[in-house]
C-alpha positions in Angstrom: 184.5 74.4 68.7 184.0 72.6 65.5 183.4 73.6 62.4 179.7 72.0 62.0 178.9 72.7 65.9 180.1 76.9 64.9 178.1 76.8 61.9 174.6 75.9 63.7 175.3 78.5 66.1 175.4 81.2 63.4 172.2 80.0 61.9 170.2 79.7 65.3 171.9 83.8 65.9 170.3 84.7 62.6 167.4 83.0 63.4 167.0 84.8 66.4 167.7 87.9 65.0 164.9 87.8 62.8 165.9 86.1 59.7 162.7 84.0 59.7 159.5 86.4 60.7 156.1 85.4 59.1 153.3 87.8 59.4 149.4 86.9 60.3 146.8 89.1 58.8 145.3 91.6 60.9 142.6 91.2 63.9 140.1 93.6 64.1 138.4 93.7 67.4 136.1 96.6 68.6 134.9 96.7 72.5 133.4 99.0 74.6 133.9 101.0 77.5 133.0 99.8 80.9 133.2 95.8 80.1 135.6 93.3 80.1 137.4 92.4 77.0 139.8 88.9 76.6 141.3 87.9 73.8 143.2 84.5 73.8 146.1 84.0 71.4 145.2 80.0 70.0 148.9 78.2 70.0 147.3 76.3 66.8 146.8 79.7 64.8 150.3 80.8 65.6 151.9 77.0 65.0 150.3 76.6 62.0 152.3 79.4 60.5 155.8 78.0 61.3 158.1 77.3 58.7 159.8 74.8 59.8 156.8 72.9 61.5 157.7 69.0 62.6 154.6 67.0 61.2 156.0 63.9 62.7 155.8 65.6 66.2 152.7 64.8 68.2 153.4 67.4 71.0 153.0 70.7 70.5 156.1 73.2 70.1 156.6 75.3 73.4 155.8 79.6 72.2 156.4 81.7 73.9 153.9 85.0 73.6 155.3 88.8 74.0 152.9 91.8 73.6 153.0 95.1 73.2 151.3 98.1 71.7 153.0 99.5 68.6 155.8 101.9 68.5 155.7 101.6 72.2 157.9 98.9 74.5 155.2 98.3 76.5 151.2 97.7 76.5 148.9 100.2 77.5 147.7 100.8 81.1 144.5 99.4 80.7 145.7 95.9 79.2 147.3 93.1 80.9 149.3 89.7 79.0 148.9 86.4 81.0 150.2 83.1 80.3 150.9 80.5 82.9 153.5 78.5 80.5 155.2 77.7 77.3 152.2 74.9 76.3 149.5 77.4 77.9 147.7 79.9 75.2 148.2 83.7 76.1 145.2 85.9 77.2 145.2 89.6 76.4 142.8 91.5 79.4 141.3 94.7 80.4 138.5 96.8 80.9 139.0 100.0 79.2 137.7 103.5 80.2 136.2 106.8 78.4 139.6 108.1 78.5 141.0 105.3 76.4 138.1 105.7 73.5 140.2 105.5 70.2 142.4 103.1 67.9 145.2 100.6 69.7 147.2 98.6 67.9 148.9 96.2 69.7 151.6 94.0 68.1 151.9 90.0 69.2 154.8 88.5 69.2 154.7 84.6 69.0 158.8 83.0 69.8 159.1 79.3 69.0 161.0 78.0 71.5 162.5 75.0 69.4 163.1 76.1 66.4 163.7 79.7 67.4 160.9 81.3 64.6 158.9 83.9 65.6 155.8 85.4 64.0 154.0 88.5 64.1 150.5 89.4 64.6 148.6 93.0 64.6 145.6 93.5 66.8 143.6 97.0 65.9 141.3 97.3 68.8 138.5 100.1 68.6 137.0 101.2 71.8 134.4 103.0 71.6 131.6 104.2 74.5 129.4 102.0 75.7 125.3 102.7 74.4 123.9 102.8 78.1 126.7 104.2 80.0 128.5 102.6 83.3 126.6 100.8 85.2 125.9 102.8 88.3 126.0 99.9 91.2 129.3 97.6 90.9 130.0 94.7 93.3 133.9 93.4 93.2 134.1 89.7 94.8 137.5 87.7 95.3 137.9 84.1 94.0 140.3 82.2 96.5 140.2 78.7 94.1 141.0 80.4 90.8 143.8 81.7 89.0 143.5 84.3 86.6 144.1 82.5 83.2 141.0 80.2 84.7 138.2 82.9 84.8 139.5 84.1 81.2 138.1 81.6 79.0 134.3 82.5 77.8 132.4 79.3 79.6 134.2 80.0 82.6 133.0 83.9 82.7 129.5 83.2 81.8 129.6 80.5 85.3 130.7 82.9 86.9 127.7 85.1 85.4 124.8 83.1 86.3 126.5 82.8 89.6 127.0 85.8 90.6 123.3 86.6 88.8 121.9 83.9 91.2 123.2 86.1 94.6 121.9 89.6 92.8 118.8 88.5 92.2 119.1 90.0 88.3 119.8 89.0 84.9 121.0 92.0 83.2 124.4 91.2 85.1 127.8 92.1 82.9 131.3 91.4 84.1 133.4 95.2 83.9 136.7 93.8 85.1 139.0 90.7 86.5 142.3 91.1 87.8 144.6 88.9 89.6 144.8 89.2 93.2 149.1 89.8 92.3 148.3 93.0 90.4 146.2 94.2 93.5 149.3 93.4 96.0 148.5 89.8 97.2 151.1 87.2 97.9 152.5 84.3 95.4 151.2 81.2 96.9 152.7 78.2 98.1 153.5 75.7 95.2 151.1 73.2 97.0 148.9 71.3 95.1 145.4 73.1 95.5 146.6 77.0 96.6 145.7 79.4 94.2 146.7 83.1 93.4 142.8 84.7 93.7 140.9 86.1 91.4 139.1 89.7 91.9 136.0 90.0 89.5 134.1 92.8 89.0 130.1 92.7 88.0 127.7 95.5 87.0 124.3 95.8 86.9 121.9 99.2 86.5 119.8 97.4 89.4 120.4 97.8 93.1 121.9 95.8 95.5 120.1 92.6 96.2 119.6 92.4 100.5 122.0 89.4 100.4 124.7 91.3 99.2 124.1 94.5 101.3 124.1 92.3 104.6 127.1 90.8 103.6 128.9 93.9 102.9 127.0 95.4 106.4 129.0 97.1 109.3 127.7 93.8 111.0 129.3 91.5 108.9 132.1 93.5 109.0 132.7 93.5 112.6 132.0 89.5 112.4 135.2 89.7 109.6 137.3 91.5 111.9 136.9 88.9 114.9 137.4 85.6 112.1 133.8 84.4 111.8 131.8 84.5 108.2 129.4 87.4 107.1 126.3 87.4 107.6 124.7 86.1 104.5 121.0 85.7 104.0 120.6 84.0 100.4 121.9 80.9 99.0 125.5 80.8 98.0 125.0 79.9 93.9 128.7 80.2 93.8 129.4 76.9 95.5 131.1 74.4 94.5 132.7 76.2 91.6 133.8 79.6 92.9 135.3 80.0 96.7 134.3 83.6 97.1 135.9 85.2 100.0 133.1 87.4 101.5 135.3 89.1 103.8 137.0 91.0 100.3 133.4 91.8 99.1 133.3 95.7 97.7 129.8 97.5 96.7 130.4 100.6 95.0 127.5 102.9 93.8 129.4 105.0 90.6 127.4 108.3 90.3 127.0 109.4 86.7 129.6 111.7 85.9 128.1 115.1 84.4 129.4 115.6 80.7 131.1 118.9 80.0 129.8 121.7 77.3 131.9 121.8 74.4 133.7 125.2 73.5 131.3 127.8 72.0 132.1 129.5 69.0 132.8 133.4 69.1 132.9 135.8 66.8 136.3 135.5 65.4 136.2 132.0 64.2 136.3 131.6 60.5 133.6 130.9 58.1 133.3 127.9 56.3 136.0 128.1 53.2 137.0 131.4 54.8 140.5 133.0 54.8 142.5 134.8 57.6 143.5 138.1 56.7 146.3 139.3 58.8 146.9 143.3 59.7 149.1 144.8 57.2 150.1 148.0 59.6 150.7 148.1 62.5 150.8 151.4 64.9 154.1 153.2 65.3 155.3 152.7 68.9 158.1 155.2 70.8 160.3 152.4 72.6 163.2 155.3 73.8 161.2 155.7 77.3 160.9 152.3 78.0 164.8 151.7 76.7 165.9 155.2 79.0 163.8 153.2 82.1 165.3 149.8 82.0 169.0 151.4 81.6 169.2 154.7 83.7 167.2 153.1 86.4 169.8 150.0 87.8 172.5 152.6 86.7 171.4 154.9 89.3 171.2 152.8 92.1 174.4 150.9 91.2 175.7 154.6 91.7 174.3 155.6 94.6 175.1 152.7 96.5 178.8 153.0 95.4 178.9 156.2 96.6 177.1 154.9 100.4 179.9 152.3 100.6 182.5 154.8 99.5 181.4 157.1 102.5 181.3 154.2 104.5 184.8 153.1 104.0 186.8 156.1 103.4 185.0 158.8 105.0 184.1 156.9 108.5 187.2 156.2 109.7 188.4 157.2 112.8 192.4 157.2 113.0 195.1 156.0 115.3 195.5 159.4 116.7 191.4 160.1 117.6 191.8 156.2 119.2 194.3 157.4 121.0 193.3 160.4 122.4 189.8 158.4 123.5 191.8 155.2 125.0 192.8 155.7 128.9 196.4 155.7 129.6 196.8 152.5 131.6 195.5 150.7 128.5 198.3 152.6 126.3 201.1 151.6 128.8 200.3 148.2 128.9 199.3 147.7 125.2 203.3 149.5 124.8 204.8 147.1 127.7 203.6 144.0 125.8 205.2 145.5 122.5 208.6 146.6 124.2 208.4 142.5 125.5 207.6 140.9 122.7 210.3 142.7 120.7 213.1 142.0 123.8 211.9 138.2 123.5 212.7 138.5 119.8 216.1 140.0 119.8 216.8 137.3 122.7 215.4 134.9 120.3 217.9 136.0 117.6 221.5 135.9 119.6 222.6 132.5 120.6 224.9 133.4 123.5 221.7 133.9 125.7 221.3 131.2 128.1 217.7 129.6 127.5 215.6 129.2 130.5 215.6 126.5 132.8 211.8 125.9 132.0 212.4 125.5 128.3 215.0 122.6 128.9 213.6 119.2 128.1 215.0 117.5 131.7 214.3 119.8 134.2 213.5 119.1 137.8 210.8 121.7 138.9 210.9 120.6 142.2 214.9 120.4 142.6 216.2 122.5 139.9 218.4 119.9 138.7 219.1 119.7 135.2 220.5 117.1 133.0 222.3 118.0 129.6 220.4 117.1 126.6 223.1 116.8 124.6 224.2 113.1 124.2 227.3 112.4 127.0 228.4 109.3 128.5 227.3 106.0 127.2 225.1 106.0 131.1 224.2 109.2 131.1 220.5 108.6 130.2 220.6 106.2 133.6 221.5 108.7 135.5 218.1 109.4 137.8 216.6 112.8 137.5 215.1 112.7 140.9 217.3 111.7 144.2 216.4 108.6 145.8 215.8 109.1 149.6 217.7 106.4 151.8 
């Protein structure tokens, strides 16, 4: 590798490794509970604060977005990043819940992919509870034509709105969540030009059902689902052209108001205002030898007792050869004698060579004949010689 060709790798590794990180102020964003929130990180915002910014260049650099809450490698449950491509913004999403009420800070990472400079923003998002509370009837609807990053922007939420406020038949509609149809298991589509991933959006409303929307969710309708046909439906679809809802997918929920639990009461010991805790100074003399006596004497005693049972058991139990012999018959002796005196005659028979072995322990012998050929090696054709006569 050459000198000059080495040299720009080093800088590009140092760039990388953050030796060029500006800093944007700030974003303070507060939301509330049971609504949608979407923030979209503006390529311009973050490209304006480039160093090494081309002003000659009339396309924009390619960044790359990476979020994630602070001190932590990931982003909180609630939040979701989306961006479709290198020359797309970034959206941050969710709908947070009671149990996330507090501070998040969430730290945004924007990576220039040509000059390799990054710069780093800080988003201190409040959630707090919302005034009127959740709203108690919810209807969920999936967009087949839509990706995600599409129902993000503002003017394409509030289309959705009036939509969707068109079928309800009320105006005091709010949008509480929209995920993609991936999160929620659905399949990556087809790169063909027109399939889209789906979109499931949530609206809320402190107003009932409008009928449209309770036919179309019917056991009916359903039944009509389940066989291929379309819902019953007995309003005016206000989502057309725009939105392609898939009515099958439609989800009425009615969330009950959960009941709020008392907070701790106060007894008696808690301290005054600008009180002091005054611990005992004595504290009653206690006899601990009992206790001590029981947890040592106690095991010890068993331990000894059932050393002593096994003892007996062992020692003390046995029966001997003579009482065994005394209640065994005597054909049982006599034989279990004839098979020792045997066994000891086989031995000493074992021991002297000069004893012929048996002709059933040779390894050519004819049962049927008797003949026997020596197993030790003789003639060059002895091993031809057959071991069973031929008849003629």
């Amino acid at each position: 590798m050459e000198a000059p060709e080495l040299l720009r790798v080093w800088v590009l590794a140092a760039l990388v490794l953050g030796g060029t990180r500006a800093a944007l102020p700030d974003h303070h964003v507060s939301l509330e509970t049971g609504a949608v929130f979407v923030h979209e990180l503006e390529r311009e915002l973050f490209q304006e604060a480039f160093l090494d910014e081309a002003e000659d260049d009339d396309d924009a650099a390619p960044i790359t977005f990476h979020a994630h809450l602070l001190d932590h490698p990931d982003l909180p449950r609630w939040l979701r990043f989306a961006q479709r491509g290198a020359h797309q913004p970034g959206f941050l999403y969710g709908s947070p819940t009671a149990a996330e009420v507090g501070t998040h800070i969430i730290e945004v990472l924007a990576y220039n992919r040509l000059t390799y400079e990054t710069v780093a923003q800080r988003l201190v998002l409040a959630v707090v509870p919302a005034p009127g509370g959740e709203p108690p009837f919810q209807s969920e609807f999936l967009v087949g034509n839509r990706n995600v990053e599409e129902l993000l922007p503002a003017p394409a939420r509030e289309l959705f709105g009036q939509a969707a406020a068109g079928v309800w038949e009320q105006s005091d509609l709010s949008i509480i969540n929209v995920t993609s149809a991936l999160d929620r298991g659905g399949r990556v589509p087809l790169p063909i030009e027109g399939r889209k991933e789906g979109v499931y959006v949530k609206v809320g409303s402190h107003n009932a059902f409008s009928p449209c929307l309770a036919a179309a969710a019917s056991p009916q309708s359903r039944f009509l689902c389940h066989l291929g046909q379309q819902p019953l439906a007995s309003c005016y679809d206000t989502f057309a052209p725009h939105f392609a809802i898939r009515w099958c997918n439609l989800t009425l929920l009615e969330v009950l108001p959960t009941p709020t639990t008392p907070g701790p009461v106060w007894g008696p010991g808690v301290l005054e205002d600008g009180g002091d805790f005054q611990p005992p100074t004595e504290s009653p003399a206690q006899d601990l030898l009992p206790g001590f006596l029981l947890t040592l004497l106690v095991p010890l005693a068993v331990a000894a007792l059932l050393c002593l049972l096994l003892g007996h058991l062992m020692c003390c139990r046995r029966e001997g050869v003579q009482k065994r012999d005394l209640e065994t018959s005597d054909i049982q002796l006599v034989h279990h004698s004839t098979i020792h005196g045997d066994t000891e005659e086989l031995r000493s028979m074992a021991s002297s060579r000069d004893v012929p072995r048996p002709l059933s322990t040779l390894p050519m012998f004819n049962v049927r004949t008797g003949q026997r050929i020596n197993p030790m090696p003789g003639r060059g054709d002895g091993a031809r010689a057959p071991l069973i006569p031929q008849q003629r």
